[in-house]
N, CA, C, O and CB atoms as a CASP TS submission, in Angstrom:
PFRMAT TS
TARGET T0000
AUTHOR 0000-0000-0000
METHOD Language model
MODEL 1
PARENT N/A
ATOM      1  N   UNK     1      62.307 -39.770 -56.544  1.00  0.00           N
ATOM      2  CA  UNK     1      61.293 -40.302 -55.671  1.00  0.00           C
ATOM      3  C   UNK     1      60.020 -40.565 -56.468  1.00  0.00           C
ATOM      4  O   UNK     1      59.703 -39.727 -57.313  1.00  0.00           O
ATOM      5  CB  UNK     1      61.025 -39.344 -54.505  1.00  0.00           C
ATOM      6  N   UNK     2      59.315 -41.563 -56.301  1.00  0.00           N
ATOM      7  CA  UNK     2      58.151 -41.858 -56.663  1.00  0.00           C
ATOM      8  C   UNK     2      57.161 -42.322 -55.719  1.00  0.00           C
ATOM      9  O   UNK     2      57.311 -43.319 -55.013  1.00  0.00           O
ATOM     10  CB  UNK     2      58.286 -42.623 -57.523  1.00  0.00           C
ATOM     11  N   UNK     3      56.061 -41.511 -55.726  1.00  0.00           N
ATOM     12  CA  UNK     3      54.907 -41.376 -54.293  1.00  0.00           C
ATOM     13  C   UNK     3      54.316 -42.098 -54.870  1.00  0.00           C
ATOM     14  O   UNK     3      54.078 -42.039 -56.076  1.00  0.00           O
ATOM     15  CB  UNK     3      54.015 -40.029 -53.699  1.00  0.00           C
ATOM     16  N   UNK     4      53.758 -43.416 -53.639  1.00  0.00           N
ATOM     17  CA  UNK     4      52.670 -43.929 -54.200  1.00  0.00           C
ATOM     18  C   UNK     4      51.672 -44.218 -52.439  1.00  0.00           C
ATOM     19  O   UNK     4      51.116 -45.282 -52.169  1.00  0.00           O
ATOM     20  CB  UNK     4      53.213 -45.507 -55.355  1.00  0.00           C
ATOM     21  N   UNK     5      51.682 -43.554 -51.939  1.00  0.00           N
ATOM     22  CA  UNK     5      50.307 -42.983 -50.592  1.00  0.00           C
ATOM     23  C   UNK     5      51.284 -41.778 -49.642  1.00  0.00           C
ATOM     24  O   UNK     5      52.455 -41.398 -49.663  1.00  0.00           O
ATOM     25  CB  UNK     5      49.629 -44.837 -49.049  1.00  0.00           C
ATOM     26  N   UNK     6      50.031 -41.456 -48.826  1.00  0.00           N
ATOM     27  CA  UNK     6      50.382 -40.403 -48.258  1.00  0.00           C
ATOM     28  C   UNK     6      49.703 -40.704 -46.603  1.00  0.00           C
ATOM     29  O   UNK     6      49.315 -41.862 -46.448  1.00  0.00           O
ATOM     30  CB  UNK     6      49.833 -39.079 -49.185  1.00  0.00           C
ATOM     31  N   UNK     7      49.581 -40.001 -45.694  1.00  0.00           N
ATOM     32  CA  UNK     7      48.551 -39.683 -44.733  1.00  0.00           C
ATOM     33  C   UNK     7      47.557 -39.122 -44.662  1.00  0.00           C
ATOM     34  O   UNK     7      47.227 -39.158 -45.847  1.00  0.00           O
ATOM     35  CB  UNK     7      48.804 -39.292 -44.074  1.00  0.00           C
ATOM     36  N   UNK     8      46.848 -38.648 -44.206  1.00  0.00           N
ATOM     37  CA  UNK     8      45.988 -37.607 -44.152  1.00  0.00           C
ATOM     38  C   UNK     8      45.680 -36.982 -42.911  1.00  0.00           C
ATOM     39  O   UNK     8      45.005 -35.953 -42.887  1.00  0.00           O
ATOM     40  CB  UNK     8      44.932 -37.966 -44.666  1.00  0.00           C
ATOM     41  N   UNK     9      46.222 -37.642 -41.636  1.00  0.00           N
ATOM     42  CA  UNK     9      46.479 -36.702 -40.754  1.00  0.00           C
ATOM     43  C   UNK     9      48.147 -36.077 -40.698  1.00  0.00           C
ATOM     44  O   UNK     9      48.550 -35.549 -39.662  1.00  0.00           O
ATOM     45  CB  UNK     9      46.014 -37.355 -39.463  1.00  0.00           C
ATOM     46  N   UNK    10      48.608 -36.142 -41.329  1.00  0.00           N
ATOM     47  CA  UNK    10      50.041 -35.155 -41.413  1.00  0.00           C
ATOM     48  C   UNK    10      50.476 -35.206 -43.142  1.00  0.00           C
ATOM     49  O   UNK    10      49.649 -35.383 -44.037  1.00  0.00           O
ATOM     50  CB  UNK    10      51.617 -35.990 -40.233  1.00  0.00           C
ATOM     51  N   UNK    11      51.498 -35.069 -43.289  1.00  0.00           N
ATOM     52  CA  UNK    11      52.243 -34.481 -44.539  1.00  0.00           C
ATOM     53  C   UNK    11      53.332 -35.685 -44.677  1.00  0.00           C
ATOM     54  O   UNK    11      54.510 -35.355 -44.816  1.00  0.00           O
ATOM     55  CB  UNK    11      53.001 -32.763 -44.280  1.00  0.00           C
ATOM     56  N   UNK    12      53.107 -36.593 -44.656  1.00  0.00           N
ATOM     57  CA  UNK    12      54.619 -37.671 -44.635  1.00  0.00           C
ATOM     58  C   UNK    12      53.976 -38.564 -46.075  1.00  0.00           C
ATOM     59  O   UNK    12      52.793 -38.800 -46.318  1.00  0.00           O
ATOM     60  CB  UNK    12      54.909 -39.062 -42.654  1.00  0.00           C
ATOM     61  N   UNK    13      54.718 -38.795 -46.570  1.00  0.00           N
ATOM     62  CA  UNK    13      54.514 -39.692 -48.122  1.00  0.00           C
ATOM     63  C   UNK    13      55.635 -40.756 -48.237  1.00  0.00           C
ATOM     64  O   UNK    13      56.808 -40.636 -47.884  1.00  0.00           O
ATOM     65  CB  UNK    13      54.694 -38.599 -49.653  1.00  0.00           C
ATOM     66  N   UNK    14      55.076 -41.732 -48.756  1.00  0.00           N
ATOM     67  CA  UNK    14      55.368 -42.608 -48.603  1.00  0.00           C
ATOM     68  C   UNK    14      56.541 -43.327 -50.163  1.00  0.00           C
ATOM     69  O   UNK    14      55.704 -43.819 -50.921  1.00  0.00           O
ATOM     70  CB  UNK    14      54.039 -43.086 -48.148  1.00  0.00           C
ATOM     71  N   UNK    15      57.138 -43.413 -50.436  1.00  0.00           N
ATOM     72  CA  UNK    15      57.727 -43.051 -51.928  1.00  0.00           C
ATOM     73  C   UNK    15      58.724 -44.551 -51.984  1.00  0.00           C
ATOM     74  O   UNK    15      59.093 -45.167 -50.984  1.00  0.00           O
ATOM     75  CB  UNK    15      58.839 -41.188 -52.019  1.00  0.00           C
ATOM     76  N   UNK    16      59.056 -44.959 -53.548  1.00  0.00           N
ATOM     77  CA  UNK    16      59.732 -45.597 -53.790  1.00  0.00           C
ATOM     78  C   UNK    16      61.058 -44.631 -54.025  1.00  0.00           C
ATOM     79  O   UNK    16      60.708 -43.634 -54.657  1.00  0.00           O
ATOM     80  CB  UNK    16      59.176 -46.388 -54.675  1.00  0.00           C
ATOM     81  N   UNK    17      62.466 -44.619 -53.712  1.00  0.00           N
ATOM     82  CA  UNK    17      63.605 -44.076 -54.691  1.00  0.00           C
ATOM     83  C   UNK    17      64.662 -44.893 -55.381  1.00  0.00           C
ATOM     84  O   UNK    17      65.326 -45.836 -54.953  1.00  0.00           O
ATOM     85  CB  UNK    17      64.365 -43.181 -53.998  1.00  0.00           C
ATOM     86  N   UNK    18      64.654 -44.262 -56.627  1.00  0.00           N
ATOM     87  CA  UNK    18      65.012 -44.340 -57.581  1.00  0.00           C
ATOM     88  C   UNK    18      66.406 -44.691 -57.114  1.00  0.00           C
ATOM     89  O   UNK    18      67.007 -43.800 -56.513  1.00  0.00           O
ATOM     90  CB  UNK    18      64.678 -43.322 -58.365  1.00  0.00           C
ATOM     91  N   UNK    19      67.137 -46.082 -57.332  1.00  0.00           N
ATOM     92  CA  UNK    19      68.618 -46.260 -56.957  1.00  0.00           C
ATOM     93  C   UNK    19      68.294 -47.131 -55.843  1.00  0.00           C
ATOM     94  O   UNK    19      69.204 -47.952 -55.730  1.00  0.00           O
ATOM     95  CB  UNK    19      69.560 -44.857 -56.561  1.00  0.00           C
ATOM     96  N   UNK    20      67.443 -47.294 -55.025  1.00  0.00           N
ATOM     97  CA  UNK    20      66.904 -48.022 -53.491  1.00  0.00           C
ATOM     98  C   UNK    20      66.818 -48.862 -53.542  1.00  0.00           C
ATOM     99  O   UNK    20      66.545 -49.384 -52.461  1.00  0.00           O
ATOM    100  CB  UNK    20      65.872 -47.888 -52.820  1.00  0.00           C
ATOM    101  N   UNK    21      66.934 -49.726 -54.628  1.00  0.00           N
ATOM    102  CA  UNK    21      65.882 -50.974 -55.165  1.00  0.00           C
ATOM    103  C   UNK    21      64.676 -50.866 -54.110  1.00  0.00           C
ATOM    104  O   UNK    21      64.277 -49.724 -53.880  1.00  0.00           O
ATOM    105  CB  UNK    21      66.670 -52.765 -55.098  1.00  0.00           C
ATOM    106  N   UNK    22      63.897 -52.203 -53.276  1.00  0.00           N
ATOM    107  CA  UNK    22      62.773 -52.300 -52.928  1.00  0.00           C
ATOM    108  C   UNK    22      62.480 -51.360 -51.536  1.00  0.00           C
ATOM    109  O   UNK    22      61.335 -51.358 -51.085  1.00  0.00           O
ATOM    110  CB  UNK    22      62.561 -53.717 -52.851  1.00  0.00           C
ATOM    111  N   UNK    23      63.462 -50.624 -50.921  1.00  0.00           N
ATOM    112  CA  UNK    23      63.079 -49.751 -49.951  1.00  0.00           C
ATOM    113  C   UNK    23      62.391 -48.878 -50.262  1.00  0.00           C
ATOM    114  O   UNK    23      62.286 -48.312 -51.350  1.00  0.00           O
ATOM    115  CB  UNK    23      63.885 -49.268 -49.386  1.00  0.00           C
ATOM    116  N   UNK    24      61.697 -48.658 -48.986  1.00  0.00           N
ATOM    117  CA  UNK    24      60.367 -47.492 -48.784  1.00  0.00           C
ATOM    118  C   UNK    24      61.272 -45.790 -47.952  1.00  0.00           C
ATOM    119  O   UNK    24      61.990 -45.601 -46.970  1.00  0.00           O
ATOM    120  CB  UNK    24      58.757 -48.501 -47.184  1.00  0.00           C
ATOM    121  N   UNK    25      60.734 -44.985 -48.953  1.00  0.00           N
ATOM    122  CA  UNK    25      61.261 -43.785 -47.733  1.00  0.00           C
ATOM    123  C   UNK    25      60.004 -43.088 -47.444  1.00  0.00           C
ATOM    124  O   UNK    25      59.130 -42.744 -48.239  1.00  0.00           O
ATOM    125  CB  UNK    25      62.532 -42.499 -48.289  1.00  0.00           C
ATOM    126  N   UNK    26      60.051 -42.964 -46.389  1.00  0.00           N
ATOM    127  CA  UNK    26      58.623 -41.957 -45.625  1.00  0.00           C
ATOM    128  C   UNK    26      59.212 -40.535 -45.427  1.00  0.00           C
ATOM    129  O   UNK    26      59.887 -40.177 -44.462  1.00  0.00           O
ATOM    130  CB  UNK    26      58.011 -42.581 -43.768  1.00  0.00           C
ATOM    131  N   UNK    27      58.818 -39.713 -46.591  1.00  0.00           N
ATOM    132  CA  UNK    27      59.247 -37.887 -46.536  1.00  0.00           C
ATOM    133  C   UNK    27      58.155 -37.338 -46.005  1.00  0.00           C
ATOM    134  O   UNK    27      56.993 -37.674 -46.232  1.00  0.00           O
ATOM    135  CB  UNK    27      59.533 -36.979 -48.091  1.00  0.00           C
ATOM    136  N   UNK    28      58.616 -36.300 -45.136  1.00  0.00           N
ATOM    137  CA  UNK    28      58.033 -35.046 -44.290  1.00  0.00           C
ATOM    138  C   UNK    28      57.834 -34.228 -45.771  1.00  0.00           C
ATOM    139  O   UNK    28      58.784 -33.861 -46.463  1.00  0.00           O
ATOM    140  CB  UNK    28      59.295 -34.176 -42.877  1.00  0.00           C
ATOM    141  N   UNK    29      56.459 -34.027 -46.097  1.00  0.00           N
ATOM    142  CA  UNK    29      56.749 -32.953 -47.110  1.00  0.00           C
ATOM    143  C   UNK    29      56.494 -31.689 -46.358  1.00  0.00           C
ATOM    144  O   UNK    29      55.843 -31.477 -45.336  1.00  0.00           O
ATOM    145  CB  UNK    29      55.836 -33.051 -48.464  1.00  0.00           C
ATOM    146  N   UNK    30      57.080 -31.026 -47.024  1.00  0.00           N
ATOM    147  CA  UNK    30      56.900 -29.325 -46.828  1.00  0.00           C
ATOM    148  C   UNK    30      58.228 -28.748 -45.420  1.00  0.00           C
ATOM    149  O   UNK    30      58.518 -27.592 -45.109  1.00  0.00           O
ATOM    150  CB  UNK    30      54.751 -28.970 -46.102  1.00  0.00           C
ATOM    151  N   UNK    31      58.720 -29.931 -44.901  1.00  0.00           N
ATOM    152  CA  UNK    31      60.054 -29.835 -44.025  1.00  0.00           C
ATOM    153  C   UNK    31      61.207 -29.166 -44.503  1.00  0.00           C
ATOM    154  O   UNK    31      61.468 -29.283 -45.701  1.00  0.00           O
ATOM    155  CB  UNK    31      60.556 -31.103 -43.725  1.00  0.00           C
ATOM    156  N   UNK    32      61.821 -28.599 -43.899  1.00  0.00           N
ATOM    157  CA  UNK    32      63.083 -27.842 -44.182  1.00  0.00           C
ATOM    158  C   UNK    32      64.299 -29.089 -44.502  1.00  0.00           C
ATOM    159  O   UNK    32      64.493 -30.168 -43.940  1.00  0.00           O
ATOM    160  CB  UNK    32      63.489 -26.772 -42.717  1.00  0.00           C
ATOM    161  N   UNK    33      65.096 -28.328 -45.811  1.00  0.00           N
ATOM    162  CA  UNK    33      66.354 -29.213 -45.613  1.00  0.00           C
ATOM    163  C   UNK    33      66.781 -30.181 -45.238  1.00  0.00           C
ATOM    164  O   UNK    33      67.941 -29.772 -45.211  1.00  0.00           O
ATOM    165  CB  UNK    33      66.919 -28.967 -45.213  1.00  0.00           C
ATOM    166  N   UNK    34      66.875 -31.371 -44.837  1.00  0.00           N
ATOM    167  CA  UNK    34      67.624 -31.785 -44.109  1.00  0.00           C
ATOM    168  C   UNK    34      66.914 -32.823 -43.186  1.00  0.00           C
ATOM    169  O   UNK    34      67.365 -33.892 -42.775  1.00  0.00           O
ATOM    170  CB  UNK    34      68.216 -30.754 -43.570  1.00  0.00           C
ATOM    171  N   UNK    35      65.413 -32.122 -42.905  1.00  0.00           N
ATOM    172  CA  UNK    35      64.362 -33.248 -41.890  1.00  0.00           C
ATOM    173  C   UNK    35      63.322 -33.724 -42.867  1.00  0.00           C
ATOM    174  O   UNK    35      62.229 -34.001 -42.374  1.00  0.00           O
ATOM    175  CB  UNK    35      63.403 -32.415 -40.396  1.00  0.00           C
ATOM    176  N   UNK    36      63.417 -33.818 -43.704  1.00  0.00           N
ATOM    177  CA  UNK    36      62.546 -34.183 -44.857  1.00  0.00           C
ATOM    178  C   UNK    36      62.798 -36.088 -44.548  1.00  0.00           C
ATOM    179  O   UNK    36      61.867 -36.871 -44.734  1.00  0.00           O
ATOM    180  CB  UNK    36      63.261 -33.348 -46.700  1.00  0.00           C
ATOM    181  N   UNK    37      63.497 -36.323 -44.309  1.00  0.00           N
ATOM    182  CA  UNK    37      63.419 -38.123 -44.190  1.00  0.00           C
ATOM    183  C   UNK    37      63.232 -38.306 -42.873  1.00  0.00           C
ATOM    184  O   UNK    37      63.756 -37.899 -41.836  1.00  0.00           O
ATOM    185  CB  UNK    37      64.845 -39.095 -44.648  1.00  0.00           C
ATOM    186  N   UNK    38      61.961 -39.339 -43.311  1.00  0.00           N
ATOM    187  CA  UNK    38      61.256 -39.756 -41.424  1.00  0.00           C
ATOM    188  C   UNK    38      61.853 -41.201 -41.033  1.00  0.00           C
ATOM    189  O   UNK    38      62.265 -41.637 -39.958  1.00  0.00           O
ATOM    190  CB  UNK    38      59.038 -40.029 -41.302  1.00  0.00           C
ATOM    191  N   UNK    39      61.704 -41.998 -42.797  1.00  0.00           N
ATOM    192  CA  UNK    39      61.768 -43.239 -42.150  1.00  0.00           C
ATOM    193  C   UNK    39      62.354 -44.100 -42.917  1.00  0.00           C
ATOM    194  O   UNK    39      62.896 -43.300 -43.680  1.00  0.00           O
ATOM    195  CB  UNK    39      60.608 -43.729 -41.760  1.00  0.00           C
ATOM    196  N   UNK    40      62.728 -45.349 -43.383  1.00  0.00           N
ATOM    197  CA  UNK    40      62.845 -45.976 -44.022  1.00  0.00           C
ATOM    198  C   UNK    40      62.701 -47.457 -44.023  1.00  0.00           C
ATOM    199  O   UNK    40      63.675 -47.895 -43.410  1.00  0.00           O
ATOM    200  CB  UNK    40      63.541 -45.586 -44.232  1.00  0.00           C
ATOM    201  N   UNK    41      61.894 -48.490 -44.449  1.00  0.00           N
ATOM    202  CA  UNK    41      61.600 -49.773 -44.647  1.00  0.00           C
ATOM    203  C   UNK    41      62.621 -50.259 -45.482  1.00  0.00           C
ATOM    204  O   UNK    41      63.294 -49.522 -46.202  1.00  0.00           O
ATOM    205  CB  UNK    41      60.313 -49.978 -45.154  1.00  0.00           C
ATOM    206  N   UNK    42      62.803 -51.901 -45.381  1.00  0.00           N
ATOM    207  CA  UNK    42      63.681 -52.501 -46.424  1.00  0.00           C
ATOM    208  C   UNK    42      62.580 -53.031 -47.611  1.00  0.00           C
ATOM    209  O   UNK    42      62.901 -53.882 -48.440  1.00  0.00           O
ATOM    210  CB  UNK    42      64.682 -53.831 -45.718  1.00  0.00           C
ATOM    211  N   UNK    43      61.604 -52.574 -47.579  1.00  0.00           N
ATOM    212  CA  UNK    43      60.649 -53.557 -48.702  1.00  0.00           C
ATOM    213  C   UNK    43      59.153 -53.084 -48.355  1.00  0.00           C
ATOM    214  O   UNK    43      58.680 -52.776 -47.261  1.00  0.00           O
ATOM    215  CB  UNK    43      60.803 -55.544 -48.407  1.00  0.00           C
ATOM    216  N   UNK    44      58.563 -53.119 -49.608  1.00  0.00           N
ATOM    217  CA  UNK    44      56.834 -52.877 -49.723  1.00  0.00           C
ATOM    218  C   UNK    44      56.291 -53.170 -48.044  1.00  0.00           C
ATOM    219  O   UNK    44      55.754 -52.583 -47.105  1.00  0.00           O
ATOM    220  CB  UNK    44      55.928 -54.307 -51.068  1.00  0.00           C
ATOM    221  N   UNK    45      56.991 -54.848 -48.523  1.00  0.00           N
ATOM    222  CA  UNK    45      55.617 -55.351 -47.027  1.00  0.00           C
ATOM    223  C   UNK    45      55.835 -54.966 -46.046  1.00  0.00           C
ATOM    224  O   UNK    45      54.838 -54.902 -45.325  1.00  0.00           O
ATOM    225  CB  UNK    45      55.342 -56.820 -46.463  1.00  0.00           C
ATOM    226  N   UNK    46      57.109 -54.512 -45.437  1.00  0.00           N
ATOM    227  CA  UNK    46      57.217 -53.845 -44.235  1.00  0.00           C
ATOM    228  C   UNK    46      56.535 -52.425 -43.640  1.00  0.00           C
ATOM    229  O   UNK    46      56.040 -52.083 -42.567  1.00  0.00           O
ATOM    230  CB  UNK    46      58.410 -53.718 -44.229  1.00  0.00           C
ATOM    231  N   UNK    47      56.725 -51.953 -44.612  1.00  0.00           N
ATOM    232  CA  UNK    47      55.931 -50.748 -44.790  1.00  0.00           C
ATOM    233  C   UNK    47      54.142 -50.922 -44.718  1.00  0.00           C
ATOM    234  O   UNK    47      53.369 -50.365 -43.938  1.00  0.00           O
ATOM    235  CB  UNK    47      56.414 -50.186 -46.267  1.00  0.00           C
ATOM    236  N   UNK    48      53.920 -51.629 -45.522  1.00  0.00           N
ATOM    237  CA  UNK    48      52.298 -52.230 -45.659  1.00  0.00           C
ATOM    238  C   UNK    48      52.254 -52.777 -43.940  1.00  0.00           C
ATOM    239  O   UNK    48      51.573 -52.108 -43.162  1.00  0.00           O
ATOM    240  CB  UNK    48      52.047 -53.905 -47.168  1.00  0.00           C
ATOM    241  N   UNK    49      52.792 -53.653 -43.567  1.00  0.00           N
ATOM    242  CA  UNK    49      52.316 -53.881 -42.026  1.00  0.00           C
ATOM    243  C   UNK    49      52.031 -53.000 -41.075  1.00  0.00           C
ATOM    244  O   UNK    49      50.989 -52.912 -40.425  1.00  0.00           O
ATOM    245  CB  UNK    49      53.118 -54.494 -41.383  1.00  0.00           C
ATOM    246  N   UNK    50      53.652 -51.901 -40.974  1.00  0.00           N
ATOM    247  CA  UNK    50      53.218 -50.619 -40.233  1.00  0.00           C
ATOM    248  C   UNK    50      52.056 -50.200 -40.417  1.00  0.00           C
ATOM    249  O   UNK    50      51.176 -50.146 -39.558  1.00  0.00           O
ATOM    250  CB  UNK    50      53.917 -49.569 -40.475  1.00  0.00           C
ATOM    251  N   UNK    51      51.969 -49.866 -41.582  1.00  0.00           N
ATOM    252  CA  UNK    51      50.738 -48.960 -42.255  1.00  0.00           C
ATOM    253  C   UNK    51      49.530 -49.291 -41.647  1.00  0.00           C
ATOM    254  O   UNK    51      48.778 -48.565 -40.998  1.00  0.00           O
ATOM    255  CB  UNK    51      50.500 -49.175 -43.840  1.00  0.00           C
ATOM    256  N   UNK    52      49.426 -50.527 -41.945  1.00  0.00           N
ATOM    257  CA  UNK    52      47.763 -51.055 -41.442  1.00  0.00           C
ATOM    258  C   UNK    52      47.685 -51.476 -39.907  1.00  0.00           C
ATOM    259  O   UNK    52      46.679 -51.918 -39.352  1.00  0.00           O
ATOM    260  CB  UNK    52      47.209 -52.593 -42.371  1.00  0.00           C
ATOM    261  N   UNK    53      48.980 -51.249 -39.298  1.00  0.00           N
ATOM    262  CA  UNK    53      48.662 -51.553 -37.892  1.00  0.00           C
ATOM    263  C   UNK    53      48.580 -50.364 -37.510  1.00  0.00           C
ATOM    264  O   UNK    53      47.858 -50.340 -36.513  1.00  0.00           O
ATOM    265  CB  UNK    53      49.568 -52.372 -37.065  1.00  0.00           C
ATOM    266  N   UNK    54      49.043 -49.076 -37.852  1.00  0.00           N
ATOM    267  CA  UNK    54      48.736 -47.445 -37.425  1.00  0.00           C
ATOM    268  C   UNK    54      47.820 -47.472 -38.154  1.00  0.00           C
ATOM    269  O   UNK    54      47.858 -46.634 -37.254  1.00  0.00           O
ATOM    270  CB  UNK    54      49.744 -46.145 -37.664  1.00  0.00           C
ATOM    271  N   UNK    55      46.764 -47.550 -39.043  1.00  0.00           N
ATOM    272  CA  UNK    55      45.453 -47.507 -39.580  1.00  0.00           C
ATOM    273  C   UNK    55      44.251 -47.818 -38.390  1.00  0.00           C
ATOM    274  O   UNK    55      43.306 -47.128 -38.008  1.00  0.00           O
ATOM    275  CB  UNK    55      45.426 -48.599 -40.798  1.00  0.00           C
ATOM    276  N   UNK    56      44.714 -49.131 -38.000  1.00  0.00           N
ATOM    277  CA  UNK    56      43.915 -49.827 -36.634  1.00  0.00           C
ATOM    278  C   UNK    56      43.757 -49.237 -35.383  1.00  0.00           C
ATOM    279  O   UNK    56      42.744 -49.348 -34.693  1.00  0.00           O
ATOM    280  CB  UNK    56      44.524 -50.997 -36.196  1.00  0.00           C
ATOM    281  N   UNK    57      44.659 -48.672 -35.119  1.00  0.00           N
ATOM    282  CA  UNK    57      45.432 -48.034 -33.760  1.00  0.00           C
ATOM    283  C   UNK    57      44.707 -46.654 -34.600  1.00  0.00           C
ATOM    284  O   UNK    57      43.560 -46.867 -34.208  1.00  0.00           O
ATOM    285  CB  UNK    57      47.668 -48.221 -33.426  1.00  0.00           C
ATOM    286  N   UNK    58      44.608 -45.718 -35.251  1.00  0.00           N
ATOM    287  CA  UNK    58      44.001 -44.541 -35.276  1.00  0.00           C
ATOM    288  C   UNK    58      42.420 -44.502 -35.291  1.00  0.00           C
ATOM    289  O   UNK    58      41.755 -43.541 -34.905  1.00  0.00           O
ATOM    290  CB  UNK    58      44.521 -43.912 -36.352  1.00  0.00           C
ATOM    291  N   UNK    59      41.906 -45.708 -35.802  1.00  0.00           N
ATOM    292  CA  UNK    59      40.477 -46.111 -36.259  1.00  0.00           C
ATOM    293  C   UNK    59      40.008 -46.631 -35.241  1.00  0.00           C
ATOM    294  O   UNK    59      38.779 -46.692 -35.275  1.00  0.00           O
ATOM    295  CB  UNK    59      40.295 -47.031 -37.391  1.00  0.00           C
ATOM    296  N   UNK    60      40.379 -46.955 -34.522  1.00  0.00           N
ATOM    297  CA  UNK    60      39.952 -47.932 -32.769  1.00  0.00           C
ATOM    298  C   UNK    60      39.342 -46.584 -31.887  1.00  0.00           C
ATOM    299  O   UNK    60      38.288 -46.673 -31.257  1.00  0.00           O
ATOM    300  CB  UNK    60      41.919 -48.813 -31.568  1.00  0.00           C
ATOM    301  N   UNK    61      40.201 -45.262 -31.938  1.00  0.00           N
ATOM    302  CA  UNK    61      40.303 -44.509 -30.990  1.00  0.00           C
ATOM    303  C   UNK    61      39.009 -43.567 -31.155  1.00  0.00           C
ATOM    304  O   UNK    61      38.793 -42.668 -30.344  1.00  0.00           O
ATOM    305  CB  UNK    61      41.652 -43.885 -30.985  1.00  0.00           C
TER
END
């Protein structure tokens, strides 16, 4: 895995893996076993859209 952002209201990171080619995995850090994977994108930009539309949606409120 290679992290490149995180949250800062929870523990989920955002990582390239190694073997994935351009998919995104979103890890629970500090999760037990097994629930450590939240999410997964097929590519950067998908991920980048979520991102900045939950950026908006937390910053509005």
């Amino acid at each position: 895995m290679i992290p490149f952002a995180r949250r800062d209201d929870n523990d989920d990171i955002a990582c390239f893996e190694i073997g994935k080619g351009e998919k995104v995995q979103i890890i629970h850090d500090f999760a037990s076993v097994g629930f450590e994977q939240r999410k997964e994108y097929n590519d950067f930009w998908n991920w980048i859209e979520e991102a900045i539309k939950e950026m908006i949606d937390f910053n509005r409120d």
